[in-house]
BATI-147409 format. One record per residue: residue number from 0; x negated, y, z of N, C-alpha, C in turn. Coordinates in nm, 2 decimals. Atoms other than C-alpha are relative to their C-alpha. Example, Ala and Ser with C-alpha at 12.3 -4.5 7.8 and 13.67 -1.06 7.14 Angstrom:
<sites>
SITE     n      nxx      nyy      nzz     caxx     cayy     cazz      cxx      cyy      czz
SITE     0    -0.09    -0.12     0.00    -1.23    -0.45     0.78    -0.09     0.12     0.00
SITE     1     0.09    -0.11     0.00    -1.37    -0.11     0.71     0.08     0.11     0.08
</sites>
This chain:
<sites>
SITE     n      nxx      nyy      nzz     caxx     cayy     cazz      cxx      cyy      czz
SITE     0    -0.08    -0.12     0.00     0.00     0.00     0.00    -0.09     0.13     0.00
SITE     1     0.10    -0.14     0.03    -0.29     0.24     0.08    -0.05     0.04    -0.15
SITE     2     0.04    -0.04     0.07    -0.43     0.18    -0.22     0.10     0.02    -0.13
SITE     3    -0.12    -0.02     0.04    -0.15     0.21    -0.42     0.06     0.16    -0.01
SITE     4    -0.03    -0.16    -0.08    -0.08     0.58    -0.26    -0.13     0.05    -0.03
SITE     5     0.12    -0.12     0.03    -0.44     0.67    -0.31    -0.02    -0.01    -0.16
SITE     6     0.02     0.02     0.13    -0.41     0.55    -0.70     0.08     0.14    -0.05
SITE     7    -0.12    -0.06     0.03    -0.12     0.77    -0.72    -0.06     0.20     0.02
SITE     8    -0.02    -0.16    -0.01    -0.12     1.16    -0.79     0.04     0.07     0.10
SITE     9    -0.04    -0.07    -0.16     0.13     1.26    -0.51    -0.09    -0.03     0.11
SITE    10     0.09     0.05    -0.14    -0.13     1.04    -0.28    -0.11     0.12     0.00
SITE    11     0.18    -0.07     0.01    -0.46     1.21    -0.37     0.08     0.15     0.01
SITE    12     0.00    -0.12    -0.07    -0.29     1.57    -0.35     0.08     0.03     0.15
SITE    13    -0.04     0.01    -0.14    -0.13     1.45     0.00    -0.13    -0.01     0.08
SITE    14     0.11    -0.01    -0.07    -0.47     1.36     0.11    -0.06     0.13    -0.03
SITE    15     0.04    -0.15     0.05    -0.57     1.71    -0.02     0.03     0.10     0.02
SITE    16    -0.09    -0.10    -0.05    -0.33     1.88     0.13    -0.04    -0.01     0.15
SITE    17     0.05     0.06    -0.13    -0.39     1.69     0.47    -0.16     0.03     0.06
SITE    18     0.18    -0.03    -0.04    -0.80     1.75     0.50     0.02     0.14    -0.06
SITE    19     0.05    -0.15    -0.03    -0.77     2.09     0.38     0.10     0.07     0.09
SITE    20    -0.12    -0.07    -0.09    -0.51     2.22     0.62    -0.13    -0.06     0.14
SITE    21     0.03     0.04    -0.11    -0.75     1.99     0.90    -0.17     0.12    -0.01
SITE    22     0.11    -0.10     0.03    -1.05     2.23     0.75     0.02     0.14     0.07
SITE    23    -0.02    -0.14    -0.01    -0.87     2.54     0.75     0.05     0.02     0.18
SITE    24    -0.01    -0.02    -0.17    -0.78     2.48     1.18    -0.18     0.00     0.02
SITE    25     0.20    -0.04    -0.07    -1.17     2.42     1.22    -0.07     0.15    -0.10
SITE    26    -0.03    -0.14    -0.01    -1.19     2.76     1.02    -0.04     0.08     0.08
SITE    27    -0.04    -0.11    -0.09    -1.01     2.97     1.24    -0.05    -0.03     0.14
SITE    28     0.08     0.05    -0.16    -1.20     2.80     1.56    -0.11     0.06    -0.01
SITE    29     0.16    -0.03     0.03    -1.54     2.85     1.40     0.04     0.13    -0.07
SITE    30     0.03    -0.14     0.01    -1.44     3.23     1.33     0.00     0.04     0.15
SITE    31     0.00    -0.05    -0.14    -1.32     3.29     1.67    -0.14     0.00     0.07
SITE    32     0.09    -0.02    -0.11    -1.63     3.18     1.81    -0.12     0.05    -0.11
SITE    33     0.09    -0.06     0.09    -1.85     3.33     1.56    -0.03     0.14     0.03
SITE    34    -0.04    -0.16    -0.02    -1.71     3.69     1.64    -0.08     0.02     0.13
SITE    35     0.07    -0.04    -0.13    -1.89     3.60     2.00    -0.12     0.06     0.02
SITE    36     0.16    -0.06    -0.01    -2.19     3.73     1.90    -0.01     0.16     0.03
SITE    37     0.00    -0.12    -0.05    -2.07     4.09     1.92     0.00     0.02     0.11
SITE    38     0.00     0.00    -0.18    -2.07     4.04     2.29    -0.11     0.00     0.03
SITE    39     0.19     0.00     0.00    -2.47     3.99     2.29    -0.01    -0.16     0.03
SITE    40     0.00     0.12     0.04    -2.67     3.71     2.30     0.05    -0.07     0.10
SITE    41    -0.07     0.09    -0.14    -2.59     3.57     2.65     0.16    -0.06    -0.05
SITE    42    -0.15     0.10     0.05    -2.25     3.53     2.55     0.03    -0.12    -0.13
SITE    43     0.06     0.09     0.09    -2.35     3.34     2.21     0.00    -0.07     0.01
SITE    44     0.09     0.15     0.02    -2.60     3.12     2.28     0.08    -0.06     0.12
SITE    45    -0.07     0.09    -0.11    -2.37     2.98     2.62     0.11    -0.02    -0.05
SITE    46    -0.12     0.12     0.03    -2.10     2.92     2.43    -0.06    -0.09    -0.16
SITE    47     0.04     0.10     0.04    -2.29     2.70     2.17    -0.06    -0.11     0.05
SITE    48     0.04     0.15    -0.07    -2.45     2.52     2.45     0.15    -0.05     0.10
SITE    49    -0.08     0.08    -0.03    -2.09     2.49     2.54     0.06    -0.09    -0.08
SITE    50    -0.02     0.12     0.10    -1.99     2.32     2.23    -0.05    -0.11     0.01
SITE    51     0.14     0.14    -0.03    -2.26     2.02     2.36     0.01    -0.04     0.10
SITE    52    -0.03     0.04    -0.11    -2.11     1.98     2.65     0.14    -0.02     0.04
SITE    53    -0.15     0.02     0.01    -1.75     1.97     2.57     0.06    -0.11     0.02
SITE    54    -0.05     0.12    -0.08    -1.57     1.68     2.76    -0.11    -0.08     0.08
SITE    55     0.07     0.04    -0.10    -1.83     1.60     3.00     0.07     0.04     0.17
SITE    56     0.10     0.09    -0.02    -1.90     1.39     3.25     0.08    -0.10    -0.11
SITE    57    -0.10     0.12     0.06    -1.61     1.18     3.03    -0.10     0.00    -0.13
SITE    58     0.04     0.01     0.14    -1.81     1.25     2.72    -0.10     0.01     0.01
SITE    59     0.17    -0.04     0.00    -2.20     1.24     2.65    -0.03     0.12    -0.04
SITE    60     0.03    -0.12     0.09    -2.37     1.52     2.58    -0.03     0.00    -0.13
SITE    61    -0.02     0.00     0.18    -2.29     1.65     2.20     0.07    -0.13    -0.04
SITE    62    -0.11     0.09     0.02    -2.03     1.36     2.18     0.10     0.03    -0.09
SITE    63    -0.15    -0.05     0.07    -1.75     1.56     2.11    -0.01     0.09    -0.13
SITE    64     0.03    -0.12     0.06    -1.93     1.78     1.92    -0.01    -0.10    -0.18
SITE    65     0.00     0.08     0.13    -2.04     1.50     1.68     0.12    -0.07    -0.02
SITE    66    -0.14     0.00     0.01    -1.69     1.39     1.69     0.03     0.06    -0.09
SITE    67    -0.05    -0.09     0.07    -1.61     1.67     1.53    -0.05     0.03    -0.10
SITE    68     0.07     0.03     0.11    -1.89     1.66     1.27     0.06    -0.08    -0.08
SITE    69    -0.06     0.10     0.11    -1.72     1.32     1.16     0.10    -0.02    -0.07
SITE    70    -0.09    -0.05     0.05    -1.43     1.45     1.13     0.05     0.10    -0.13
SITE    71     0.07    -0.11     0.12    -1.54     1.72     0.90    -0.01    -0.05    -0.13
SITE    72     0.11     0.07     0.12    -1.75     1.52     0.69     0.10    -0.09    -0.08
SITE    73    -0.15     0.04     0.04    -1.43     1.26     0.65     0.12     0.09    -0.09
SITE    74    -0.12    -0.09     0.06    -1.19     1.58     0.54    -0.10     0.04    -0.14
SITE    75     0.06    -0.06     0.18    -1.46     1.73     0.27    -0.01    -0.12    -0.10
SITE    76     0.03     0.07     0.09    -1.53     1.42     0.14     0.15    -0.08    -0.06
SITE    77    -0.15     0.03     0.10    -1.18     1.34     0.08     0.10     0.08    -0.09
SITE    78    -0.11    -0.15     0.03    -1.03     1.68    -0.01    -0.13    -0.02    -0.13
SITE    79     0.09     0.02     0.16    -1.35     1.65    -0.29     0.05    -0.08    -0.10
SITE    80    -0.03     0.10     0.12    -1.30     1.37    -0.41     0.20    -0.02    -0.07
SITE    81    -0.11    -0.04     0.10    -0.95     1.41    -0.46     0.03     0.11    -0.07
SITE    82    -0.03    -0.12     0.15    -0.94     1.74    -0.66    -0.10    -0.03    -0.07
SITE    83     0.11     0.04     0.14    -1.26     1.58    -0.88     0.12    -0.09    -0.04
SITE    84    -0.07     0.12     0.13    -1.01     1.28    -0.99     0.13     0.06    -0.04
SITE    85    -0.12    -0.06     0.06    -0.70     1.50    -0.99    -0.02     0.08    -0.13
SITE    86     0.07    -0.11     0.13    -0.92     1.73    -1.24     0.02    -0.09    -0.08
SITE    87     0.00     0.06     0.12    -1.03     1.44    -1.43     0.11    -0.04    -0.04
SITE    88    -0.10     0.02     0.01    -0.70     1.33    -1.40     0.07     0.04    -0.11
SITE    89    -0.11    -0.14     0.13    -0.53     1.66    -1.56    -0.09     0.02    -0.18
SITE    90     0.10    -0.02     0.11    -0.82     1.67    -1.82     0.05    -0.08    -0.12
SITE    91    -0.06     0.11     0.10    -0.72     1.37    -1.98     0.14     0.01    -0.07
SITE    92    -0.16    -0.03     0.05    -0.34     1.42    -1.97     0.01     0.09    -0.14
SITE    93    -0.01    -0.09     0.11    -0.44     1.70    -2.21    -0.11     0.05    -0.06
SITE    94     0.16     0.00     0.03    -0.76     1.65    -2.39     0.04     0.14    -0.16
SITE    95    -0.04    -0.16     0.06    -0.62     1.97    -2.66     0.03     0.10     0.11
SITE    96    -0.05    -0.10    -0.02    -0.57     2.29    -2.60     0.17     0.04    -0.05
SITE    97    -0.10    -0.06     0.04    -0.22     2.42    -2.59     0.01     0.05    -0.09
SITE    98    -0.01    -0.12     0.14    -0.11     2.59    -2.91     0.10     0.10     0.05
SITE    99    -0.10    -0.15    -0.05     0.11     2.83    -2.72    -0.09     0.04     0.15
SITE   100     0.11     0.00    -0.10    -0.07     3.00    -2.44     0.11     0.04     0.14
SITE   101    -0.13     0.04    -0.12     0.15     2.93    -2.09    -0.05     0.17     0.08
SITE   102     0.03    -0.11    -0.09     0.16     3.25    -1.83    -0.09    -0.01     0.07
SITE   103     0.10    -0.03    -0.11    -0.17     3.32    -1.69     0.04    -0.03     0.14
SITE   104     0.02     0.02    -0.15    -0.21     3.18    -1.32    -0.06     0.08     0.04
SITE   105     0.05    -0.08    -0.07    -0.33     3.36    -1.05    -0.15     0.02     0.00
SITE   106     0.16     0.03    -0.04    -0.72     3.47    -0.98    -0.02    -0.16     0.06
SITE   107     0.09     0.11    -0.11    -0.77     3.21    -0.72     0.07    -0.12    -0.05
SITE   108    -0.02     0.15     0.03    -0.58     2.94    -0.88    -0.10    -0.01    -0.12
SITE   109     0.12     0.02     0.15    -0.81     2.97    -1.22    -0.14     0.00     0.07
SITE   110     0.15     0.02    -0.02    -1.09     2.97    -0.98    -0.01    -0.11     0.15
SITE   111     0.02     0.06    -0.11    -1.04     2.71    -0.73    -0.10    -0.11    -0.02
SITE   112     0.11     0.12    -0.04    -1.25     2.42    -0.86    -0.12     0.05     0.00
SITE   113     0.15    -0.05    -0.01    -1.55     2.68    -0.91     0.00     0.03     0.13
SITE   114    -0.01    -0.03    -0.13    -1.46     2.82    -0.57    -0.03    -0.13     0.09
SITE   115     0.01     0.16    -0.14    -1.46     2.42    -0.40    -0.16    -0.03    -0.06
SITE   116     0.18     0.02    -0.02    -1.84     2.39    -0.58    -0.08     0.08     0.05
SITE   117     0.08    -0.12    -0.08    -1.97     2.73    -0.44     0.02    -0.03     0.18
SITE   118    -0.04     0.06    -0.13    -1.79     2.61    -0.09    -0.15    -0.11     0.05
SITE   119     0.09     0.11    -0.03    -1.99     2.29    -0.11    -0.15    -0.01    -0.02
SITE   120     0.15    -0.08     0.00    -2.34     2.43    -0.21     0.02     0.03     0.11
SITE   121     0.01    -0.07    -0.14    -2.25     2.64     0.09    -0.03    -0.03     0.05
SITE   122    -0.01     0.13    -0.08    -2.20     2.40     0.29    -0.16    -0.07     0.04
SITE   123     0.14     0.08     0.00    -2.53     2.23     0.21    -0.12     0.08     0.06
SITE   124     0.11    -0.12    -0.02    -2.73     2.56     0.25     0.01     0.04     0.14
SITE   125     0.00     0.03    -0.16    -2.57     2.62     0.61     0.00    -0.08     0.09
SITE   126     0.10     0.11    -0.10    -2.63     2.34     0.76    -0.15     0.01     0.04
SITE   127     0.18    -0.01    -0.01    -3.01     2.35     0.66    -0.02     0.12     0.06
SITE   128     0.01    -0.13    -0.04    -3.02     2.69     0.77     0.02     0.02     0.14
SITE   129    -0.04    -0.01    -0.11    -2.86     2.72     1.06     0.01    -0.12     0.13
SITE   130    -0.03     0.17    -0.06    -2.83     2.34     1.20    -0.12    -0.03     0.05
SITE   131     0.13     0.01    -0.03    -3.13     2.23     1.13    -0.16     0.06    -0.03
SITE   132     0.08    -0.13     0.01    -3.33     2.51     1.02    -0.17    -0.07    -0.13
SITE   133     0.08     0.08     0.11    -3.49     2.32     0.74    -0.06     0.13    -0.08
SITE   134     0.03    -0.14     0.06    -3.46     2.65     0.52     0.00     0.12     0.07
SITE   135    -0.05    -0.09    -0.03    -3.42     2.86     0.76    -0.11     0.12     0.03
SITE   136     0.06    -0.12     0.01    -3.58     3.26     0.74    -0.09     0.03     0.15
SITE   137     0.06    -0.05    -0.13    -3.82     3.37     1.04    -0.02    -0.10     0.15
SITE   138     0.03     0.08    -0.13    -3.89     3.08     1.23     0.08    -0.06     0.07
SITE   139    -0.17     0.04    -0.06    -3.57     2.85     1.36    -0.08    -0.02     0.14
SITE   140     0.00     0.04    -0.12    -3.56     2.82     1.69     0.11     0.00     0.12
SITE   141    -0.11     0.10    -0.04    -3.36     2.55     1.86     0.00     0.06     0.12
SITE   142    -0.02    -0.05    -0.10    -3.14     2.66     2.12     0.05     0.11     0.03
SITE   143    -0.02    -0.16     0.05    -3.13     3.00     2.05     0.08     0.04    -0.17
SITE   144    -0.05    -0.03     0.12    -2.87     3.05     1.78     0.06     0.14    -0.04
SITE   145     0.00    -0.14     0.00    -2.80     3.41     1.85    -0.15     0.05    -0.11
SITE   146     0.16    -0.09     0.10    -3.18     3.52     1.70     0.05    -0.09    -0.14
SITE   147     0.04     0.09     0.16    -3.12     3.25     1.39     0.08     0.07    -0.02
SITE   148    -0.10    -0.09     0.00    -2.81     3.42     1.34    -0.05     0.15    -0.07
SITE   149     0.01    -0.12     0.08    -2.95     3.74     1.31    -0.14    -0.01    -0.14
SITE   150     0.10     0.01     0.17    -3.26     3.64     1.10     0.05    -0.05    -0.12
SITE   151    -0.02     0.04     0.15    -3.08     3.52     0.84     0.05     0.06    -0.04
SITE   152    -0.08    -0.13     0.07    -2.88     3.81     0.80    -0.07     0.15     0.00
SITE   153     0.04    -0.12     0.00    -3.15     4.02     0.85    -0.10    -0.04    -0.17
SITE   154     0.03     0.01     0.11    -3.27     3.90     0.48     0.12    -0.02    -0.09
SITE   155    -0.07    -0.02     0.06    -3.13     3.99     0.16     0.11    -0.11    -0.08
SITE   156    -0.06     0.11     0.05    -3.05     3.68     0.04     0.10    -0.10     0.09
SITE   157    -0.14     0.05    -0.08    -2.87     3.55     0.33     0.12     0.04    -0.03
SITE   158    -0.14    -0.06    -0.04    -2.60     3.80     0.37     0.04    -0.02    -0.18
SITE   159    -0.07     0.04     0.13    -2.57     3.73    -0.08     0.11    -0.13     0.03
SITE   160    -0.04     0.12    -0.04    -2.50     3.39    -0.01     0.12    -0.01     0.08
SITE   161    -0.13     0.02    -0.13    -2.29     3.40     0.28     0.11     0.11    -0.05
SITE   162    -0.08    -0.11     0.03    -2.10     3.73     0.18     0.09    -0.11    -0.13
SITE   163    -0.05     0.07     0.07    -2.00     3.56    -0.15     0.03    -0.17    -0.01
SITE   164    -0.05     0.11    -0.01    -1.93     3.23    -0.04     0.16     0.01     0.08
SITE   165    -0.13    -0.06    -0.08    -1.67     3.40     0.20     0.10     0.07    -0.09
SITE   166    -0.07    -0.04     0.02    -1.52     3.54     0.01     0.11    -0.10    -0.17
SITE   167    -0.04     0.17     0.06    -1.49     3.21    -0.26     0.09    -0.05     0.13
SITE   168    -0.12     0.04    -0.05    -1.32     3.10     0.03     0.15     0.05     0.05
SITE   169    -0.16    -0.10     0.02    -1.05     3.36     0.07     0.06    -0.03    -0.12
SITE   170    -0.06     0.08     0.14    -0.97     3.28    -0.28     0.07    -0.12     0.03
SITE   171     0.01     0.18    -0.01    -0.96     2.88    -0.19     0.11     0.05     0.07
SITE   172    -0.07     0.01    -0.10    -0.75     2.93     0.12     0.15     0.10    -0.04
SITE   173    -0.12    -0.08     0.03    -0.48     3.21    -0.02     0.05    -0.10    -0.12
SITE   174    -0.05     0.11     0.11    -0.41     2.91    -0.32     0.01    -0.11     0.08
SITE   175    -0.01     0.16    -0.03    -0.48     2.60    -0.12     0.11     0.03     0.10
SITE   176    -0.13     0.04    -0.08    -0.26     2.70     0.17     0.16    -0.02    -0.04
SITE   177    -0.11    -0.01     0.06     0.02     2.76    -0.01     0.07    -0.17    -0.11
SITE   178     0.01     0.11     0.09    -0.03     2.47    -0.23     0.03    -0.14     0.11
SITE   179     0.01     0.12    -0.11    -0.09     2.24     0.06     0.17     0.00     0.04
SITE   180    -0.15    -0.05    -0.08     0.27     2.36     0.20     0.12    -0.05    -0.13
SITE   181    -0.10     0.07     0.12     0.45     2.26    -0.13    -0.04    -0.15    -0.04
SITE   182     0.04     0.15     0.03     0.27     1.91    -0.18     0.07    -0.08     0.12
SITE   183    -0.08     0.09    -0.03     0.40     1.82     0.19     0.15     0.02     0.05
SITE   184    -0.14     0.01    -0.01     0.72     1.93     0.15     0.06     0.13     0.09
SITE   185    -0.01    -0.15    -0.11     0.71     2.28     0.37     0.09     0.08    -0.07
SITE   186    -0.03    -0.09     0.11     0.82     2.47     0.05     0.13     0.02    -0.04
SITE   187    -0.20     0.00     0.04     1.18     2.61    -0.02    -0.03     0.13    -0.11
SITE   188    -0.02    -0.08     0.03     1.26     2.86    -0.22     0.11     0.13     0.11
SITE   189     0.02    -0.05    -0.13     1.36     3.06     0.11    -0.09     0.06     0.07
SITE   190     0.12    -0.01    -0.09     1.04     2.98     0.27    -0.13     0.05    -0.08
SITE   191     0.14    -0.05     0.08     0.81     3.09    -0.04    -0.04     0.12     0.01
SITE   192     0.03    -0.16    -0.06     0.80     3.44     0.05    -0.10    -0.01     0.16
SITE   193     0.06     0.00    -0.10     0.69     3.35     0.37    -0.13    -0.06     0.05
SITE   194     0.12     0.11     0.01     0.41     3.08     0.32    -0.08     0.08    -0.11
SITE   195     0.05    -0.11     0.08     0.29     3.32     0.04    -0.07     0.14     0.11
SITE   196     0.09    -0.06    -0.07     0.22     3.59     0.29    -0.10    -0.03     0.13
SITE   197     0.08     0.05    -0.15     0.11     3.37     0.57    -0.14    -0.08    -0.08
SITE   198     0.06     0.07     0.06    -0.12     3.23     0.28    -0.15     0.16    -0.04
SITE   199     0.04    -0.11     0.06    -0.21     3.59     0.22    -0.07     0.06     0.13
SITE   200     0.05    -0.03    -0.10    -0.29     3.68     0.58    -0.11    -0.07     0.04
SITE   201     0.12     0.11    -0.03    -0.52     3.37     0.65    -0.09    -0.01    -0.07
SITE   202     0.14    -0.01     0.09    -0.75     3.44     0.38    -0.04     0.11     0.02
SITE   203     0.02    -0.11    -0.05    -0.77     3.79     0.46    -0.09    -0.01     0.16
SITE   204     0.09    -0.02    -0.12    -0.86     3.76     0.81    -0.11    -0.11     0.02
SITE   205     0.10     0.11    -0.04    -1.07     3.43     0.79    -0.13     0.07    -0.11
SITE   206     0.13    -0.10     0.06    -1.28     3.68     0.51    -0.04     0.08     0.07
SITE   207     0.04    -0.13    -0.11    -1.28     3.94     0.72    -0.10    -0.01     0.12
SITE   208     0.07    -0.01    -0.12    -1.39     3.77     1.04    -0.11    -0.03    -0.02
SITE   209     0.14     0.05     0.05    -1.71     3.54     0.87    -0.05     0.13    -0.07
SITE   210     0.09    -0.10     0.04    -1.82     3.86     0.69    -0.01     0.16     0.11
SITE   211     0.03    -0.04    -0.11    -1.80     4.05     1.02    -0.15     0.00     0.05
SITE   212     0.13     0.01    -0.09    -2.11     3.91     1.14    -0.12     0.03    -0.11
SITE   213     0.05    -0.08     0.14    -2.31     3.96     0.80    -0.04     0.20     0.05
SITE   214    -0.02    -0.14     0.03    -2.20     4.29     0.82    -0.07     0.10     0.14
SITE   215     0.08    -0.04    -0.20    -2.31     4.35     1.27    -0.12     0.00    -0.06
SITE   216     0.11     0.09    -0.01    -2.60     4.21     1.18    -0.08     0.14    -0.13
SITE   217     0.06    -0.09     0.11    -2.72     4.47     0.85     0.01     0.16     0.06
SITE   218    -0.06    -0.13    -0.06    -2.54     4.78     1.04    -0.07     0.01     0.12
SITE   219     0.07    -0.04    -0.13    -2.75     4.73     1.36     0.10    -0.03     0.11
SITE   220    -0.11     0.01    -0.07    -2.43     4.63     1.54    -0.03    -0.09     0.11
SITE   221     0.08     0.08    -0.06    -2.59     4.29     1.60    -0.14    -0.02    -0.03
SITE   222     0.11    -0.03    -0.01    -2.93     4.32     1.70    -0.12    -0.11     0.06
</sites>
């Protein structure tokens, strides 16, 4: 039956709907505490060494944390791979070009599968960067993620990177949410006015907040 459901079109954009909606809640968590840095570093760096200690003594330390990694890693790689086979999917269905040209879609819908490869680069480049400081500008130093933080926005090429990846995801997220909401069934004609602006507000502010710190960080704000 699973696989059956995962062969299937409505399955692959149900699981697609399901891991990006489980994305877009770790998101809005990982802005909230992102914004902590305007507080200075004390506040920062003790609440990333609280992420590592989250459910203890019941949990090991970084338990929950990597919990949550797996979780992650599980939603991109399913939310990927289903809009690659839904593509290849649609590609096929229509290997011509239309001979009438249908009503232009939205920006962010004509740019979501470039927007999910800039995401996932991203992805790849912050981790090394920030995680495990593989690439990372001025010397990483574990523990201290308040200073990594600002070294990498205190070069040009970070705040490129990150600025325009944020804002690829405002794109993603004012199309995907909305999308997600009519694949599992949320969607009325009623309710499209309303899932439309709430689609419209959550890319807005989840742009706004990740390029907040970019922005402390070039303006002297965070120092």
């Amino acid at each position: 039956m699973a696989r059956t459901v995962w062969d299937s079109s409505v399955g692959k954009k149900t699981v697609m709907a399901v891991s990006g909606l489980i994305m877009l809640l770790y998101l809005v968590v990982h802005m909230i505490g992102n914004l902590k840095i305007f507080f200075g570093s004390g506040e920062f760096n003790h609440y990333a060494h609280w992420l590592r200690t989250v459910g203890e003594p019941f949990m090991h330390y970084e338990w929950t944390l990597w919990l949550i990694r797996i979780v992650l890693v599980v939603a991109v790689i399913a939310h990927a791979t289903s809009a690659y086979q839904l593509s290849r999917r649609d590609i096929r269905a229509r290997p011509s070009k239309y001979v009438h040209r249908k009503r232009q879609a939205s920006y962010a819908t004509r740019t979501m599968r470039w927007g999910g490869i800039i995401l996932g680069l991203f992805i790849v480049w912050h981790i090394l960067d920030l995680t495990t400081g593989t690439v990372h500008s001025g010397g990483f130093q574990e523990g201290h993620p308040y200073q990594n933080v600002v070294d990498t926005f205190s070069t040009w090429y970070g705040n490129v990177i990150y600025i325009v990846a944020m804002l690829a995801l405002g794109l993603h997220v004012r199309h995907g949410f909305w999308s997600a909401a009519q694949t599992l069934g949320a969607g009325s004609r009623t309710r499209d006015r309303a899932l439309k602006t709430t689609a419209n507000a959550l890319a807005l502010l989840l742009t706004a907040g990740f390029i907040a710190v970019p922005v402390g960080v070039m303006t002297g704000v965070v120092s």
